[in-house]
NUTOR-525626 format. One record per residue (C-alpha): x, y, z; residue in three letters. Coordinates in nm, 4 decimals, padded with zeros to 6 digits. Layout:
# residues N
x	y	z	code
X	Y	Z	Ala
...
//
This chain:
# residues 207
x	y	z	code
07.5471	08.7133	11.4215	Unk
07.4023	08.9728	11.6302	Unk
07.5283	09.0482	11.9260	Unk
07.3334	09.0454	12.2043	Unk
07.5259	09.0603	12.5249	Unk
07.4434	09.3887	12.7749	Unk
07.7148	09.5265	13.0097	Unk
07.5971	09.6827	13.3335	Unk
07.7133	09.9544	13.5857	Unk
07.6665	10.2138	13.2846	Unk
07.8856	10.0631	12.9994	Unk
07.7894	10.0680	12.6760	Unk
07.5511	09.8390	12.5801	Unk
07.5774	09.5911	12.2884	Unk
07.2031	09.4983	12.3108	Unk
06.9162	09.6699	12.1257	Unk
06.9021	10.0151	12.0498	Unk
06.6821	10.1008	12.3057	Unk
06.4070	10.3767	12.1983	Unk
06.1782	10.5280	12.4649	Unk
05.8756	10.6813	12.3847	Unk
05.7348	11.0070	12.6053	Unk
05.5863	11.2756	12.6612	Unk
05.2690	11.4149	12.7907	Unk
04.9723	11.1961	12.8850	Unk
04.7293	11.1432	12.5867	Unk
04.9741	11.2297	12.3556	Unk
04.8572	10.9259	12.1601	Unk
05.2228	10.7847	12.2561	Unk
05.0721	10.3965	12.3032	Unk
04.8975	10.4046	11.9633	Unk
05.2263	10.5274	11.8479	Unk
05.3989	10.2363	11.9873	Unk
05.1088	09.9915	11.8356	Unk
05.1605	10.1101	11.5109	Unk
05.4820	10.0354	11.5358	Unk
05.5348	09.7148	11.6318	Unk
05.2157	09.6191	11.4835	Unk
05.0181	09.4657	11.7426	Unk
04.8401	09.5749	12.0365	Unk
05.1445	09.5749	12.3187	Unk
05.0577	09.8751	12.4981	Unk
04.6616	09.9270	12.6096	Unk
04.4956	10.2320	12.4696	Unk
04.2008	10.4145	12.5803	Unk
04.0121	10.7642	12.6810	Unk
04.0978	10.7212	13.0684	Unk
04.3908	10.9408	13.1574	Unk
04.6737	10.8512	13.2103	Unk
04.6455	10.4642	13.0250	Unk
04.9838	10.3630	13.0780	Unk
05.0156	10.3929	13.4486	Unk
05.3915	10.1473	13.4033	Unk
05.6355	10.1351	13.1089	Unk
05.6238	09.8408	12.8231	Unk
05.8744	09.7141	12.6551	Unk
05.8113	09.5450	12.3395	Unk
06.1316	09.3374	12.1493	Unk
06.2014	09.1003	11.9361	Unk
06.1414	08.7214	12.0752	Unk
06.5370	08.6875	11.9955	Unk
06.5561	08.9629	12.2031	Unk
06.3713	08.8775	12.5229	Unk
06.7505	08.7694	12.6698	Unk
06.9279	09.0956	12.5746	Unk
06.6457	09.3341	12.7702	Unk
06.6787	09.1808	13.0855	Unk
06.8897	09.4024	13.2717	Unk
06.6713	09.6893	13.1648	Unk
06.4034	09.5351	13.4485	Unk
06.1107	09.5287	13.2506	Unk
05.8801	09.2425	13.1545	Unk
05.9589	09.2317	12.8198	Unk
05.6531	09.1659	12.5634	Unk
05.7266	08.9794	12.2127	Unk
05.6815	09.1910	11.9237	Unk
05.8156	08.9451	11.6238	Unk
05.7688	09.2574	11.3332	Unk
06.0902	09.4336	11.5386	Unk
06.3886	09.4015	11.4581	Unk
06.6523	09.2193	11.7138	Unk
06.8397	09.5239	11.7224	Unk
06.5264	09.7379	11.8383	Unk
06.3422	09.7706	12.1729	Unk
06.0891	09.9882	12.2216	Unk
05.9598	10.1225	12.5287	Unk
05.6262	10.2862	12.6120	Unk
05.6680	10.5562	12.9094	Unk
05.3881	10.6851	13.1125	Unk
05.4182	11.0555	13.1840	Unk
05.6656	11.0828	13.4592	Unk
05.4382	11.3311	13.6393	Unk
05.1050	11.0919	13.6323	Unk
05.1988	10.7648	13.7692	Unk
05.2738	10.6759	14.1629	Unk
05.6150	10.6394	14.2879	Unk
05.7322	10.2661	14.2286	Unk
05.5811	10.3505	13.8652	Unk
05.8371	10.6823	13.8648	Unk
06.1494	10.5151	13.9534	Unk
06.0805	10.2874	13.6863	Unk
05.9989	10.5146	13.4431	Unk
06.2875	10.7082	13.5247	Unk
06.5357	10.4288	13.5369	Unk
06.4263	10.3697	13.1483	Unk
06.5106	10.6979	13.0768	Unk
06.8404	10.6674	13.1848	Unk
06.9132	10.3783	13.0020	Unk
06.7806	10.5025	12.6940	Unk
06.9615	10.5224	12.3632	Unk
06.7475	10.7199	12.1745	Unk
06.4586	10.9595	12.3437	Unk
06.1311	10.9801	12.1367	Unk
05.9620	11.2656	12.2586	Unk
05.5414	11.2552	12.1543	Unk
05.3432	11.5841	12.1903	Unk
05.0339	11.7311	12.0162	Unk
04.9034	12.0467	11.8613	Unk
04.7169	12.1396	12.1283	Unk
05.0382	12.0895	12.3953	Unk
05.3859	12.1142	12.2382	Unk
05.4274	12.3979	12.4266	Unk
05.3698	12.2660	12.7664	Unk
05.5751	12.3787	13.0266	Unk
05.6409	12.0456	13.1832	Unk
05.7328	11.8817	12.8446	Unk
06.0193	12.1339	12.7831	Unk
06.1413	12.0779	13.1143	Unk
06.1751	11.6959	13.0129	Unk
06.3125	11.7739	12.6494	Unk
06.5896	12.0378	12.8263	Unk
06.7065	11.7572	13.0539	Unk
06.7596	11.4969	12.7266	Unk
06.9586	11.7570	12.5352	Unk
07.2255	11.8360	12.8452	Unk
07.2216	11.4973	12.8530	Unk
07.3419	11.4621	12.5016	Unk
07.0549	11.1505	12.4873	Unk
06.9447	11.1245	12.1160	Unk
06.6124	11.2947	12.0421	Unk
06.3311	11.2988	11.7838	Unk
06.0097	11.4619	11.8148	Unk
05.7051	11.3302	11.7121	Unk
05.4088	11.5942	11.6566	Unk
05.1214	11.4337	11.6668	Unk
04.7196	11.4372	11.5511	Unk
04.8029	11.7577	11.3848	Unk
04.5039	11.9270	11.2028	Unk
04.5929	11.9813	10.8244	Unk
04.5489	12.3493	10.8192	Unk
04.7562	12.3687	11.1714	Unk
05.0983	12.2346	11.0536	Unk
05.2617	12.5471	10.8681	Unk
05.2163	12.7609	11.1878	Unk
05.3103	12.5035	11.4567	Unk
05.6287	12.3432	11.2734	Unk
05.8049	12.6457	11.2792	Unk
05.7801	12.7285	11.6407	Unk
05.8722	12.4175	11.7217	Unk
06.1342	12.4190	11.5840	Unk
06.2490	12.7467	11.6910	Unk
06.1619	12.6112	12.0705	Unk
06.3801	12.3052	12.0175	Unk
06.6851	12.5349	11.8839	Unk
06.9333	12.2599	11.7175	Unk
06.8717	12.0444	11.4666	Unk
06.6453	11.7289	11.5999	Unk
06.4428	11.5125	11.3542	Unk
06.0808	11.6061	11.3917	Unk
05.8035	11.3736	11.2879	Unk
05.4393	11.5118	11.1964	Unk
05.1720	11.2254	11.2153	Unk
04.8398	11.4210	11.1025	Unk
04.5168	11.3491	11.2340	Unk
04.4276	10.9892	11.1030	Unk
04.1456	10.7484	11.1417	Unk
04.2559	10.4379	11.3199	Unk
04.2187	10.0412	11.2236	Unk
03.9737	09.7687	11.3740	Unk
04.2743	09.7202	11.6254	Unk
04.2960	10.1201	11.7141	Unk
04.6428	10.1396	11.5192	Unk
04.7542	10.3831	11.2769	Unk
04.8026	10.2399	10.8794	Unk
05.1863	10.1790	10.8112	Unk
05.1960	10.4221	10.5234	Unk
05.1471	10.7143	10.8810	Unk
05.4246	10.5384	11.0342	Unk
05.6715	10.4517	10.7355	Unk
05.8725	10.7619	10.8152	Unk
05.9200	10.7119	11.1450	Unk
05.9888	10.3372	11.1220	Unk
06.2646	10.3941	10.8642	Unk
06.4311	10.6448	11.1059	Unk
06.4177	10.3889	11.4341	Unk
06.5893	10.1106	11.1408	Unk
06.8321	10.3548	11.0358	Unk
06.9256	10.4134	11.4304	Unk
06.8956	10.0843	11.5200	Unk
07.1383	09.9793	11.2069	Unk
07.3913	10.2353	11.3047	Unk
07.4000	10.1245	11.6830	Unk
07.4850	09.7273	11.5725	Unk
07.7637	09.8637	11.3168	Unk
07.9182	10.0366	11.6254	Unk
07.9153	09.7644	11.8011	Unk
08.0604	09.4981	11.5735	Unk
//
């Protein structure tokens, strides 16, 4: 059975693998996060920034294991119980009650998803952000998002020159969205089956 008991005071948890999902603000990170779970959990929209508070979606056998990460927890029955996925605003764009929480997420994370675009993978701000995960040793994947076809070949290897140690890098190319503003599954396959894989390998460490 799945273990599902979290330690406090900075011990290693036994609960979900807990993925957090940043970066800069319309980034597309909360249709990300839809896609994912596959149902509207995180509110999307042109207003900047949307998410103004993290979300945390998990599994409804999961709702008692995420409790001590101090979020409302919303049910998202196509995870996992060994995933949790959180939704972060950008640190720099929400008010100060909103920071601390966002920032206390971070800390707690197990695995740091960081979203960016074409347009602003090189942002100044985001580095600073992706700098502080890898002294931190936090796990890290990189999601480049809406990327124009014809843009990919010069951008990917940049990036991956800027990040400068091997870090799985997603590219999710510009797509038309569902009736519910989500991505199809076939976008998000890849980076589904990488979350599982983590996930998976978190549980066998623990058991």
């Amino acid at each position: 059975m799945y273990d599902q008991r979290v330690t406090e005071g900075g011990a290693a948890r036994t609960g979900p693998l807990l993925a957090v999902v940043g970066g800069p603000t319309g980034a597309g990170k909360s249709t990300l996060v839809n896609s994912l779970v596959r149902a509207p959990v995180s509110a999307t929209g042109i207003l900047r920034p949307t998410t103004r508070r993290p979300v945390l979606a998990c599994h409804p056998r999961s709702v008692a294991a995420t409790a001590g990460i101090g979020l409302p927890p919303v049910a998202a029955p196509a995870l996992p119980p060994n995933l949790a996925i959180v939704d972060a605003p950008d640190v720099n764009a929400v008010d100060q009650t909103n920071r601390e929480a966002t920032e206390a997420v971070f800390e707690r994370a197990d695995l740091w998803i960081f979203v960016t675009t074409a347009a602003r993978y090189a942002d100044a701000q985001a580095w600073r952000d992706l700098r502080g995960a890898q002294q931190r040793r936090v796990e890290l994947a990189v999601i480049l998002d809406r990327v124009p076809t014809e843009a990919a070949d010069e951008i990917l290897p940049h990036l991956t020159q800027l990040l400068g140690e091997p870090v799985p890098l997603f590219v999710v190319a510009e797509s038309a969205l569902d009736r519910q503003g989500m991505l199809s599954e076939r976008v998000v396959t890849p980076i589904w089956e990488f979350l599982h894989k983590c996930a998976s390998a978190k549980l066998a460490e623990a058991t």
